[in-house]
LOFIKOL-970716 format. One record per residue (C-alpha): residue in three letters; x, y, z. Coordinates in steps of 0.25 Angstrom, whole numbers, plus 5000, padded with zeros to 4 digits. Layout:
BEGIN
<atom><code>ALA</code><X>X</X><Y>Y</Y><Z>Z</Z></atom>
...
***
This chain:
BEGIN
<atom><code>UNK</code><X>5050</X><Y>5026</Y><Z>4829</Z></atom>
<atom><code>UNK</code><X>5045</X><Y>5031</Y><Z>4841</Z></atom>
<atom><code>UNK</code><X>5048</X><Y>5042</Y><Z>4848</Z></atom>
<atom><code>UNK</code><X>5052</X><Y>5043</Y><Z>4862</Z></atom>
<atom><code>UNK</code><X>5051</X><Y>5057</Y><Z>4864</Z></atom>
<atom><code>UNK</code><X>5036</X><Y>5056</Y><Z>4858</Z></atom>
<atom><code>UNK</code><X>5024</X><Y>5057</Y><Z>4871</Z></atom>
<atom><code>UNK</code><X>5015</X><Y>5046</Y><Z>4872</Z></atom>
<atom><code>UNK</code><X>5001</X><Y>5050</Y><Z>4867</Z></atom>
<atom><code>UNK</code><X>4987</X><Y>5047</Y><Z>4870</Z></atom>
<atom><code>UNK</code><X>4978</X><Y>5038</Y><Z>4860</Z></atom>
<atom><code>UNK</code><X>4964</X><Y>5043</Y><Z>4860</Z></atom>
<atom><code>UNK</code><X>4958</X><Y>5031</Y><Z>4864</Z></atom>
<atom><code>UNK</code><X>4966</X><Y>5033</Y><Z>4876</Z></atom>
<atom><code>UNK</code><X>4959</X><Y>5045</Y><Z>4880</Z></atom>
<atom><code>UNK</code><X>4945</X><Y>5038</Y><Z>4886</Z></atom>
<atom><code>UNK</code><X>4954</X><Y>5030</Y><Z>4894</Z></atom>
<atom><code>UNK</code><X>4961</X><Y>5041</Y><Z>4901</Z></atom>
<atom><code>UNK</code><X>4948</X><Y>5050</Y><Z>4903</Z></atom>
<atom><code>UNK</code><X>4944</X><Y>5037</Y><Z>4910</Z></atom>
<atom><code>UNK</code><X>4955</X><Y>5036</Y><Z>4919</Z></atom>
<atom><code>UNK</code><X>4958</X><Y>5051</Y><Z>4923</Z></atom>
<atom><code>UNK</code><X>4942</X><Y>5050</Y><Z>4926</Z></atom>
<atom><code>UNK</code><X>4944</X><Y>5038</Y><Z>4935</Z></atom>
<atom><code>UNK</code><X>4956</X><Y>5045</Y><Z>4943</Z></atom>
<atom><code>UNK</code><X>4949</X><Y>5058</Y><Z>4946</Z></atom>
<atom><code>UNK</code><X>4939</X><Y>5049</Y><Z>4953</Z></atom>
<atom><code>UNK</code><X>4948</X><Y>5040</Y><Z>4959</Z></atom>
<atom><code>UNK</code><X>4956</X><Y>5052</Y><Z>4963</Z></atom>
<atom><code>UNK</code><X>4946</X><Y>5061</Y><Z>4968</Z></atom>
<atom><code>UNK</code><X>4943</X><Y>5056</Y><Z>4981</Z></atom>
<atom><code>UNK</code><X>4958</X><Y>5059</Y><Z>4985</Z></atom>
<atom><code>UNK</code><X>4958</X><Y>5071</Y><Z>4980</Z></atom>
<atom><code>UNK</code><X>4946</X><Y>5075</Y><Z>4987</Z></atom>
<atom><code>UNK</code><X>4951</X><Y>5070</Y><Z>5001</Z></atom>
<atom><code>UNK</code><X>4962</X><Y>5077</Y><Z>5000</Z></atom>
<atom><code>UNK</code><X>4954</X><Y>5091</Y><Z>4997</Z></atom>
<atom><code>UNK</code><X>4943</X><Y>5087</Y><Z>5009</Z></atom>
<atom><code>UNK</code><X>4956</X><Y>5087</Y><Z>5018</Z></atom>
<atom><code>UNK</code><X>4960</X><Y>5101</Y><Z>5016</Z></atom>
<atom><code>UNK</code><X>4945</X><Y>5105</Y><Z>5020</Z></atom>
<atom><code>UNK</code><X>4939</X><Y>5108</Y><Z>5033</Z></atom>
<atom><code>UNK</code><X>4927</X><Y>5098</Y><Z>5037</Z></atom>
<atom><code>UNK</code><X>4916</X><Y>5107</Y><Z>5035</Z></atom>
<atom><code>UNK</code><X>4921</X><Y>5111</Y><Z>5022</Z></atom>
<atom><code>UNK</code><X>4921</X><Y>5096</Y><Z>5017</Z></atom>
<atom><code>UNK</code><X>4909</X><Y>5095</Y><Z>5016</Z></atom>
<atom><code>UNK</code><X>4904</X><Y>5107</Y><Z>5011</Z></atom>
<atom><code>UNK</code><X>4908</X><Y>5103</Y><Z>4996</Z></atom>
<atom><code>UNK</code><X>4916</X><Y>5095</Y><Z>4987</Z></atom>
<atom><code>UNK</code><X>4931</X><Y>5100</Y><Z>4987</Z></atom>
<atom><code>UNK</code><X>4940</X><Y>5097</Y><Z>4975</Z></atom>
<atom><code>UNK</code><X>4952</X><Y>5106</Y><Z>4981</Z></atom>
<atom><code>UNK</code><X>4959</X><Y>5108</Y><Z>4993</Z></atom>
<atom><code>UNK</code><X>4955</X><Y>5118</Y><Z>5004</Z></atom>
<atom><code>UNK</code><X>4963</X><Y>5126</Y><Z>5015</Z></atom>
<atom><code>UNK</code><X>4960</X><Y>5118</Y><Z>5028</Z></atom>
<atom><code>UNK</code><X>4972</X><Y>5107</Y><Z>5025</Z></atom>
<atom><code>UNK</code><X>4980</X><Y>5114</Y><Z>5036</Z></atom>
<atom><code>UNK</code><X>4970</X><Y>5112</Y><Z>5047</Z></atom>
<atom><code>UNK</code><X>4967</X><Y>5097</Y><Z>5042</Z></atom>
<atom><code>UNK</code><X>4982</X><Y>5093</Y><Z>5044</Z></atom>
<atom><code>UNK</code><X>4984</X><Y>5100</Y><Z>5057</Z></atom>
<atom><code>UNK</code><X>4972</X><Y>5090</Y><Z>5063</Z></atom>
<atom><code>UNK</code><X>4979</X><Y>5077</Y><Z>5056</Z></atom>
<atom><code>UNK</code><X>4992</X><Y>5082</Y><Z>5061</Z></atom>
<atom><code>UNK</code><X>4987</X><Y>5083</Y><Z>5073</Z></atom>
<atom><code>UNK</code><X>4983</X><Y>5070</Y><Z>5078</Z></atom>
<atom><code>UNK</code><X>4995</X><Y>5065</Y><Z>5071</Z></atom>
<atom><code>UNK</code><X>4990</X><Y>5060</Y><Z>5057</Z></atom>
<atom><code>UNK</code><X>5004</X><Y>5059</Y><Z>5052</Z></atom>
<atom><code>UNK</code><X>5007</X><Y>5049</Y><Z>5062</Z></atom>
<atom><code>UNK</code><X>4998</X><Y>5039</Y><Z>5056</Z></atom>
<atom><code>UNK</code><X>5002</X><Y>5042</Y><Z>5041</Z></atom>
<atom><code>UNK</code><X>5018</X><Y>5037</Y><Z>5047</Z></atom>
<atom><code>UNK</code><X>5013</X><Y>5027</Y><Z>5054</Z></atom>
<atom><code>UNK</code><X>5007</X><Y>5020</Y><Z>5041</Z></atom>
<atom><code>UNK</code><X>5018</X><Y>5024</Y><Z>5034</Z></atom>
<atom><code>UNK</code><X>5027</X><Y>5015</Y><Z>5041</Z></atom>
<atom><code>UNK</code><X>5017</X><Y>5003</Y><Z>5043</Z></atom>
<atom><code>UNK</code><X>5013</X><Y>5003</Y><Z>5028</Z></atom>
<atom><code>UNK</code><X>5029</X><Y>5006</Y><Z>5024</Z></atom>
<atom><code>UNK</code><X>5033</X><Y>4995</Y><Z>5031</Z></atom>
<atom><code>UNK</code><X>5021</X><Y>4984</Y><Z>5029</Z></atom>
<atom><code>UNK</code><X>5026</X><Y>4988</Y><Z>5013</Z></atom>
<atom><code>UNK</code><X>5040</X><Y>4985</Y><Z>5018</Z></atom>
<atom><code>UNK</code><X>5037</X><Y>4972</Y><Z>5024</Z></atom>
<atom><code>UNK</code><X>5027</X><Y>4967</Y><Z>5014</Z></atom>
<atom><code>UNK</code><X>5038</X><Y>4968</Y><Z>5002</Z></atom>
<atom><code>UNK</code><X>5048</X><Y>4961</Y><Z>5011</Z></atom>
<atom><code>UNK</code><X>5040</X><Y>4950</Y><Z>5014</Z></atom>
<atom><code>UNK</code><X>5032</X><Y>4949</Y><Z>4999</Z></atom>
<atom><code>UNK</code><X>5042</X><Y>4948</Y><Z>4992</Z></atom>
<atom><code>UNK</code><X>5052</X><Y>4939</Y><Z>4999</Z></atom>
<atom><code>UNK</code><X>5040</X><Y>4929</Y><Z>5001</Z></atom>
<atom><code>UNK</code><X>5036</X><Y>4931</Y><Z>4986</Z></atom>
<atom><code>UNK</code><X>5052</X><Y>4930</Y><Z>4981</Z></atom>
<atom><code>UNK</code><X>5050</X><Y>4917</Y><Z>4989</Z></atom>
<atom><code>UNK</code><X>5038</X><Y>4911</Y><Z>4984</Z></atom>
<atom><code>UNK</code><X>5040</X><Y>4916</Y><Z>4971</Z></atom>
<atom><code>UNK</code><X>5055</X><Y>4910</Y><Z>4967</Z></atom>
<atom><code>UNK</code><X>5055</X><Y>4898</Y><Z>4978</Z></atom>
<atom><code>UNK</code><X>5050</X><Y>4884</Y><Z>4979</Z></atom>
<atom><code>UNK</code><X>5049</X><Y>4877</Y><Z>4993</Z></atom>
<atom><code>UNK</code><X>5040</X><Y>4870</Y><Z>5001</Z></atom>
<atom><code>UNK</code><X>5027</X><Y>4875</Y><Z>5003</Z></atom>
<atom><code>UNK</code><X>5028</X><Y>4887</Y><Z>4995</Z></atom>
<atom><code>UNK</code><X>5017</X><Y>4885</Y><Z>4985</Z></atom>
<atom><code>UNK</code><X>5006</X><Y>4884</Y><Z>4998</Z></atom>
<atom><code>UNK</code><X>5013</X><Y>4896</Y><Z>5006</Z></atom>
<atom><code>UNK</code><X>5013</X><Y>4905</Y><Z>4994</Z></atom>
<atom><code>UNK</code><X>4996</X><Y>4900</Y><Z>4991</Z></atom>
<atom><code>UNK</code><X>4994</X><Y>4902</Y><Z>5007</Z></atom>
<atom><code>UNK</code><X>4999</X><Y>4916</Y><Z>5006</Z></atom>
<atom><code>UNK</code><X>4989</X><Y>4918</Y><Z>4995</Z></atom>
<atom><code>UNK</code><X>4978</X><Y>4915</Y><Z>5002</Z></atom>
<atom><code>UNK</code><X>4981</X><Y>4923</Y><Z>5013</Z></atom>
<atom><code>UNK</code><X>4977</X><Y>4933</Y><Z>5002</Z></atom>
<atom><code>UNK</code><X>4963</X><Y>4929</Y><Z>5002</Z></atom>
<atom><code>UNK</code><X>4960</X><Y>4929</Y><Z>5015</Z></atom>
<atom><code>UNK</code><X>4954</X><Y>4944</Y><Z>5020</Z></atom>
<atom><code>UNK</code><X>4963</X><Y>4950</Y><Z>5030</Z></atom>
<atom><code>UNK</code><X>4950</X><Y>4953</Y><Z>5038</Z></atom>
<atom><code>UNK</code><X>4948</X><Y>4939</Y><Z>5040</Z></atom>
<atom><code>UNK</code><X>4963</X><Y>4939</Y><Z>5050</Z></atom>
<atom><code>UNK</code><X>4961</X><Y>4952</Y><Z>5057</Z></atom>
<atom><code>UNK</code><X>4954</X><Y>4948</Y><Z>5069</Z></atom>
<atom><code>UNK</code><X>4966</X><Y>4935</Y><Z>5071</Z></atom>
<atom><code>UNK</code><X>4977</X><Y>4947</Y><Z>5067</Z></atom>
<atom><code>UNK</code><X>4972</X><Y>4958</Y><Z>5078</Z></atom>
<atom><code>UNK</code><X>4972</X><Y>4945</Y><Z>5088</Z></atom>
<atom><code>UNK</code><X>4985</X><Y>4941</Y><Z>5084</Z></atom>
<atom><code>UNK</code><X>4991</X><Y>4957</Y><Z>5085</Z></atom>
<atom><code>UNK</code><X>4986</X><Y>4959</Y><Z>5099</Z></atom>
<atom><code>UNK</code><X>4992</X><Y>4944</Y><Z>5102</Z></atom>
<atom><code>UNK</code><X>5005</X><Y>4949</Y><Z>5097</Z></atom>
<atom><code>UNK</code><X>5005</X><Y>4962</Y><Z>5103</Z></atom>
<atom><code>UNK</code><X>5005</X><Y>4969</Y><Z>5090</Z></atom>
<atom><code>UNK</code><X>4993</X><Y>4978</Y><Z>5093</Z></atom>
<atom><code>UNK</code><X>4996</X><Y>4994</Y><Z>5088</Z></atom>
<atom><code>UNK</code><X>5008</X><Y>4989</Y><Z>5081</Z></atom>
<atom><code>UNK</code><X>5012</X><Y>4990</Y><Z>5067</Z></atom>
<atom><code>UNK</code><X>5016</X><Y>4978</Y><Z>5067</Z></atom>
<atom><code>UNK</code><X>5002</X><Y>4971</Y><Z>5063</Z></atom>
<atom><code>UNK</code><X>4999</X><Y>4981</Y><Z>5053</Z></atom>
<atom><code>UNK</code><X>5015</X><Y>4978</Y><Z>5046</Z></atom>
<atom><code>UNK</code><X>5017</X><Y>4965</Y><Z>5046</Z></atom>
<atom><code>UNK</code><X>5004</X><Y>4959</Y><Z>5039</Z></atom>
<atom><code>UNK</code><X>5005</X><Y>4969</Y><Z>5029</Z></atom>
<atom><code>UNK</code><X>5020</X><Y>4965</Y><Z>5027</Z></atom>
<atom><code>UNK</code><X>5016</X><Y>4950</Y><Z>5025</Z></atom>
<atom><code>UNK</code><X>5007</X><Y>4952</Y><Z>5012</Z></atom>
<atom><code>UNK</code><X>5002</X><Y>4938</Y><Z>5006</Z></atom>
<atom><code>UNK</code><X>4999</X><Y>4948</Y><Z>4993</Z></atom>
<atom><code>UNK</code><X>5013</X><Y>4952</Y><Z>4994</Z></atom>
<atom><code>UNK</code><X>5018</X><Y>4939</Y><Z>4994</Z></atom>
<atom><code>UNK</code><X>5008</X><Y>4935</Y><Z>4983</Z></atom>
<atom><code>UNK</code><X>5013</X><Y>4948</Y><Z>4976</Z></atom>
<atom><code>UNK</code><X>5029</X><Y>4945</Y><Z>4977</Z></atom>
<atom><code>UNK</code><X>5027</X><Y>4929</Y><Z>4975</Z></atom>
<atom><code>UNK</code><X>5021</X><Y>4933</Y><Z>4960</Z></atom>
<atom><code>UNK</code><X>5028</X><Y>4945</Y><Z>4956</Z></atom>
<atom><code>UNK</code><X>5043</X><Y>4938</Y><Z>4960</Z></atom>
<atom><code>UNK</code><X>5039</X><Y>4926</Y><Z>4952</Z></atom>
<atom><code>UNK</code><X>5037</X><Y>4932</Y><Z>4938</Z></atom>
<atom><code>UNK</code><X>5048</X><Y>4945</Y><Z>4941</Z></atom>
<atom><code>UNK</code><X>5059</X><Y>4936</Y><Z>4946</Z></atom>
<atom><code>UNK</code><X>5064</X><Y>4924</Y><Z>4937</Z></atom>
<atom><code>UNK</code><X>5069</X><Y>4913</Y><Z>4945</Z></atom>
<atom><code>UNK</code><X>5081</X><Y>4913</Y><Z>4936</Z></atom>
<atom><code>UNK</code><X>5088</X><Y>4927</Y><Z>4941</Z></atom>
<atom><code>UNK</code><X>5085</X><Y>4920</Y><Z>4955</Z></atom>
<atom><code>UNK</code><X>5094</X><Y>4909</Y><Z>4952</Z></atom>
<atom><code>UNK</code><X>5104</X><Y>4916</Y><Z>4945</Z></atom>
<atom><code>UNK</code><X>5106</X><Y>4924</Y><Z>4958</Z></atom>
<atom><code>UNK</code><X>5106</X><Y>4912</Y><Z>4967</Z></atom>
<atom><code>UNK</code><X>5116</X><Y>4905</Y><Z>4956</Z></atom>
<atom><code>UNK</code><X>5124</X><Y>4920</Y><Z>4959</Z></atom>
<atom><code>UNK</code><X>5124</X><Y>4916</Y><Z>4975</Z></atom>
<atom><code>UNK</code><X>5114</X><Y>4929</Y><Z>4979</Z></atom>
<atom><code>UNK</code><X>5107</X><Y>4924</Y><Z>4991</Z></atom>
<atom><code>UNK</code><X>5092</X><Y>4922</Y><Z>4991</Z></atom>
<atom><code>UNK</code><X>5090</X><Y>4935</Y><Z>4998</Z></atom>
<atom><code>UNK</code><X>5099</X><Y>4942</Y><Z>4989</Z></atom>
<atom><code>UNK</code><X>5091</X><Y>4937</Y><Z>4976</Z></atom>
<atom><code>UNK</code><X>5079</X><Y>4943</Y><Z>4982</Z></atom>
<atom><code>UNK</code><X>5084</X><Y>4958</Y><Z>4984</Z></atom>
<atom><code>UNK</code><X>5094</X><Y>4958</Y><Z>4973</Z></atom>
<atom><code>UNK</code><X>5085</X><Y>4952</Y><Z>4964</Z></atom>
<atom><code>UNK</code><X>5070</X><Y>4950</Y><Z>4966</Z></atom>
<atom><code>UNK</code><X>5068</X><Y>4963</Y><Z>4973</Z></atom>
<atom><code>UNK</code><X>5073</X><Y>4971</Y><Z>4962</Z></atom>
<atom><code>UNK</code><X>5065</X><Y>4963</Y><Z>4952</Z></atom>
<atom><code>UNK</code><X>5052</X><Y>4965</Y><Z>4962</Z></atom>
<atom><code>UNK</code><X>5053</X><Y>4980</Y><Z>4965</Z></atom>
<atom><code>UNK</code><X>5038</X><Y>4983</Y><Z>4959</Z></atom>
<atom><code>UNK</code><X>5032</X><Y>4971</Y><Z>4965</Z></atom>
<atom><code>UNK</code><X>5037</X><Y>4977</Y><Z>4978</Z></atom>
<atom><code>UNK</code><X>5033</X><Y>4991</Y><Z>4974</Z></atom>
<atom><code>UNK</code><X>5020</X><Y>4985</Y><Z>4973</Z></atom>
<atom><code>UNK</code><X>5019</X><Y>4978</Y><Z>4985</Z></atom>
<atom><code>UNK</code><X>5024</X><Y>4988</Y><Z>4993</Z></atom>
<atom><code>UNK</code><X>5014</X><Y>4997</Y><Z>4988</Z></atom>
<atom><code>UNK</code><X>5003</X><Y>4989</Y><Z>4990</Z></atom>
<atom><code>UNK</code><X>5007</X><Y>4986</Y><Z>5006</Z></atom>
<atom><code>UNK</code><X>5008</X><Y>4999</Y><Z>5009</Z></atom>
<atom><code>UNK</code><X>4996</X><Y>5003</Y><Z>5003</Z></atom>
<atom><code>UNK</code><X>4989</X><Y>4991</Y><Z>5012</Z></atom>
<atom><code>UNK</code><X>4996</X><Y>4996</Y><Z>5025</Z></atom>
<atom><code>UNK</code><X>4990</X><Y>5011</Y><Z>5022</Z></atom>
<atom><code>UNK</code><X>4978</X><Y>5006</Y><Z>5020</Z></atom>
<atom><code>UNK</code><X>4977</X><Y>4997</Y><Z>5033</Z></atom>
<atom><code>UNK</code><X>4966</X><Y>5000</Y><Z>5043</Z></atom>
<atom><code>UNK</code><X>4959</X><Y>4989</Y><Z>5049</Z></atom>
<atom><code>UNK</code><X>4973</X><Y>4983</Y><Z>5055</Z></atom>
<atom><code>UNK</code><X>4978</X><Y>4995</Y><Z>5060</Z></atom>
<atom><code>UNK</code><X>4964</X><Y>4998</Y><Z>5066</Z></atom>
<atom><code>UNK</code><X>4964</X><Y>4985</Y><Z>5074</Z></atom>
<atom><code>UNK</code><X>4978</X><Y>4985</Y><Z>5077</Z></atom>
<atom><code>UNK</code><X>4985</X><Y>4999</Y><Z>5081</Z></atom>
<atom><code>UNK</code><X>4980</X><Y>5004</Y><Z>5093</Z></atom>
<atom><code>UNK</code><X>4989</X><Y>5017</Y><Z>5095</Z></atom>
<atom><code>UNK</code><X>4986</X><Y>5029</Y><Z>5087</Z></atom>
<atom><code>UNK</code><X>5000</X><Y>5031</Y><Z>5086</Z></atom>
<atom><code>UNK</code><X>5001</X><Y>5019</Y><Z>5077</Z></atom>
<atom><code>UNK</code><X>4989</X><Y>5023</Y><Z>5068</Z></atom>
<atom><code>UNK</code><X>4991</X><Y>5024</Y><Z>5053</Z></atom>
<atom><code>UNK</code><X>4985</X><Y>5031</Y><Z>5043</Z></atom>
<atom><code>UNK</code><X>4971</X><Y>5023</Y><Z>5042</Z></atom>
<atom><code>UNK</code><X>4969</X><Y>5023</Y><Z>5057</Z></atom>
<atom><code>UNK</code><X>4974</X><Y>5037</Y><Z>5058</Z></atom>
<atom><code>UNK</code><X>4963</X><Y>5043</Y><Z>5048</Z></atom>
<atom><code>UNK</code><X>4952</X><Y>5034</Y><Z>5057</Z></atom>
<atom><code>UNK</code><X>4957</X><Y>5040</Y><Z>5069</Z></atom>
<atom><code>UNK</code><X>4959</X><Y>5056</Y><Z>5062</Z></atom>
<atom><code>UNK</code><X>4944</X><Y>5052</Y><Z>5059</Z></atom>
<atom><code>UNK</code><X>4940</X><Y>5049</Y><Z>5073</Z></atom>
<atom><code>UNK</code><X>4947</X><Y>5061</Y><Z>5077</Z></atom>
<atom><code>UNK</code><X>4942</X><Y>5072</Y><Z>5068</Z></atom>
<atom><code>UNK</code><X>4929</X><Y>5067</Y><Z>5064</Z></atom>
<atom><code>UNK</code><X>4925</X><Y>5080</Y><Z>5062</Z></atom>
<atom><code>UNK</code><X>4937</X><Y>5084</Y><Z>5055</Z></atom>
<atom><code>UNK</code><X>4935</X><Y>5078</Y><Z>5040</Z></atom>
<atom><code>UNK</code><X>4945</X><Y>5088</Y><Z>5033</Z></atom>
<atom><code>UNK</code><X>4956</X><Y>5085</Y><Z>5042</Z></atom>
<atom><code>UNK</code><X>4952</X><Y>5069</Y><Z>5041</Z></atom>
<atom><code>UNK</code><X>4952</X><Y>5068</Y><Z>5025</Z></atom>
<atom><code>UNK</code><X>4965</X><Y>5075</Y><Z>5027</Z></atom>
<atom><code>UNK</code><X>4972</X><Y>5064</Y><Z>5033</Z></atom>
<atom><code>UNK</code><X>4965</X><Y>5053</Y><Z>5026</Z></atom>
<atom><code>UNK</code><X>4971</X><Y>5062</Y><Z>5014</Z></atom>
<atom><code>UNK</code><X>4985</X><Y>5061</Y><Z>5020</Z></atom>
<atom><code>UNK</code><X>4984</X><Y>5045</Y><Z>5024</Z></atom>
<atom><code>UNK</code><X>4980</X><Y>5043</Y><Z>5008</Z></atom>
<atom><code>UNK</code><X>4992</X><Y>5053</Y><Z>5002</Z></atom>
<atom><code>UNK</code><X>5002</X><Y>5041</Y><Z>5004</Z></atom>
<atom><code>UNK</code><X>4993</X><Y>5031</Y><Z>4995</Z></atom>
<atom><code>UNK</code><X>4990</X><Y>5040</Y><Z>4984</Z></atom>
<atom><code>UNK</code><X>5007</X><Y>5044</Y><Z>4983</Z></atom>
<atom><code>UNK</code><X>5009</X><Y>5028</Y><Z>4982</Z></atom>
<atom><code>UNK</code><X>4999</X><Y>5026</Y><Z>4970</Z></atom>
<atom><code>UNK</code><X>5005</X><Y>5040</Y><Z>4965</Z></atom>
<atom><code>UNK</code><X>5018</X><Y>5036</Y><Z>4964</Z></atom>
<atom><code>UNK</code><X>5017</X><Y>5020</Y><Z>4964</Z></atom>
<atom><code>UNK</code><X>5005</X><Y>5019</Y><Z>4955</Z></atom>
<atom><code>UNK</code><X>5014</X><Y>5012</Y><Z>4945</Z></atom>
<atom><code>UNK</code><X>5021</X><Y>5003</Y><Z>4952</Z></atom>
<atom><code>UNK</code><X>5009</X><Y>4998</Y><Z>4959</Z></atom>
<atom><code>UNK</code><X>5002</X><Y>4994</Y><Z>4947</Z></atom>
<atom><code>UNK</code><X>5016</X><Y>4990</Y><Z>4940</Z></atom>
<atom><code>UNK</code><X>5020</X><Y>4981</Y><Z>4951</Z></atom>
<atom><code>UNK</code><X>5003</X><Y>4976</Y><Z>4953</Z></atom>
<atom><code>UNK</code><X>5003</X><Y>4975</Y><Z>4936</Z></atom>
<atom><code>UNK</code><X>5018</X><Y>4969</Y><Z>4936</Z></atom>
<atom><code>UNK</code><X>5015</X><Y>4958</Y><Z>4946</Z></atom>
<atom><code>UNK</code><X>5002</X><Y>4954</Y><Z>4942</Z></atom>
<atom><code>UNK</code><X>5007</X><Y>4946</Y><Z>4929</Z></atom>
<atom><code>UNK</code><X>5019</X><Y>4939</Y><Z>4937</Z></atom>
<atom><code>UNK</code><X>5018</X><Y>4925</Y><Z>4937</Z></atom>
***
């Protein structure tokens, strides 16, 4: 019998195979931790030599973020990632609960048009999208950067495949039979039963929105609006010389990404691992 209590023990041939991977994530994980050093280094010392621990000039690095108002970028993509995240699991999963457990006219070619809206490069639009911004006024507004990110074909895709093979069409039936509303089956129900698919999603948008740079290059035209990415170009411009303070705040705009692998790591590849063998 075995025993609870008893730890779990490494085989020997197990051993190559984590040498391997501890190798393979000082490497992947060194470049971080060497920009976060070179950020607490004046410029001069930088390139001196190779740091591998932190210096004693981080105080004077932040003062020159903080002061032309670095932190004001990091909030401001804060709220357009949190919210493109927001509105991209609204949108995906209503529209993929929809496609997924309902049969109506048309379906079947709206569902294949919005895959191959997937194929097509977004670089291929974004001349008719800045046109169609500045038509509609929407020119340093937040707007432009939300609301394509909220409407994901991936997300669609994504919800459409992983609602087909979690949710049986049975329970659905069982709670119409009941008299729940078609809207009450979806929170009540589906939702629940799609929480990692969500978590996943959710993830993965806000990671996108962080990332953006090209959209928010062409579209927001006051600094006030900036976020992070445009913010490190414009720190850039304005202390070219400064290359301690800059690596700082590039340090500080990648902090968030590194907390959400740190502490989502697992859900990410559970809800990428769980979805990709749904029918």
């Amino acid at each position: 019998m075995t025993n609870p209590n008893r730890k779990p023990r490494i085989a020997l041939r197990q051993i190559p195979v984590l040498l391997v991977v501890v190798v393979l994530s000082f490497f992947a994980l060194f470049p971080f931790w060497s920009m976060m050093v070179m950020g607490t280094y004046r410029t001069a010392d930088i390139y001196k030599e190779i740091h591998l621990w932190f210096g004693d000039y981080f105080p004077q690095n932040w003062a020159r973020i903080v002061e032309i108002d670095f932190f004001r970028f990091f909030v401001n993509s804060i709220v357009v990632a949190l919210t493109s995240s927001l509105l991209a699991i609204t949108t995906s999963s209503m529209a993929g609960y929809v496609f997924a457990k309902f049969e109506f006219r048309g379906s079947r070619a709206m569902f294949n048009f919005i895959l191959a809206t997937m194929m097509v490069p977004g670089q291929l639009g974004l001349i008719a999208f800045i046109i169609l911004v500045r038509r509609m006024g929407l020119i340093s507004s937040w707007l432009p950067l939300i609301i394509p990110t909220g409407a994901s074909a991936f997300g669609v895709f994504w919800m459409r495949q992983y609602i087909a093979g979690a949710v049986s069409g049975e329970l659905i039936e069982s709670a119409r039979i009941d008299g729940c509303s078609e809207f009450g089956i979806f929170l009540r129900i589906v939702v629940p039963m799609i929480t990692p698919a969500l978590m996943t999603l959710g993830l993965l948008s806000f990671l996108w929105s962080w990332n953006d740079f090209m959209r928010p290059m062409l579209i927001l035209e006051n600094e006030n609006l900036f976020t992070i990415p445009l913010g490190i170009k414009r720190m850039s411009s304005y202390m070219r010389q400064d290359i301690g303070a800059t690596i700082l705040g590039i340090s500080v705009g990648t902090i968030p990404i590194l907390i959400l692998f740190a502490f989502f790591n697992n859900t990410l590849v559970n809800g990428l691992t769980a979805g990709a063998v749904k029918e």
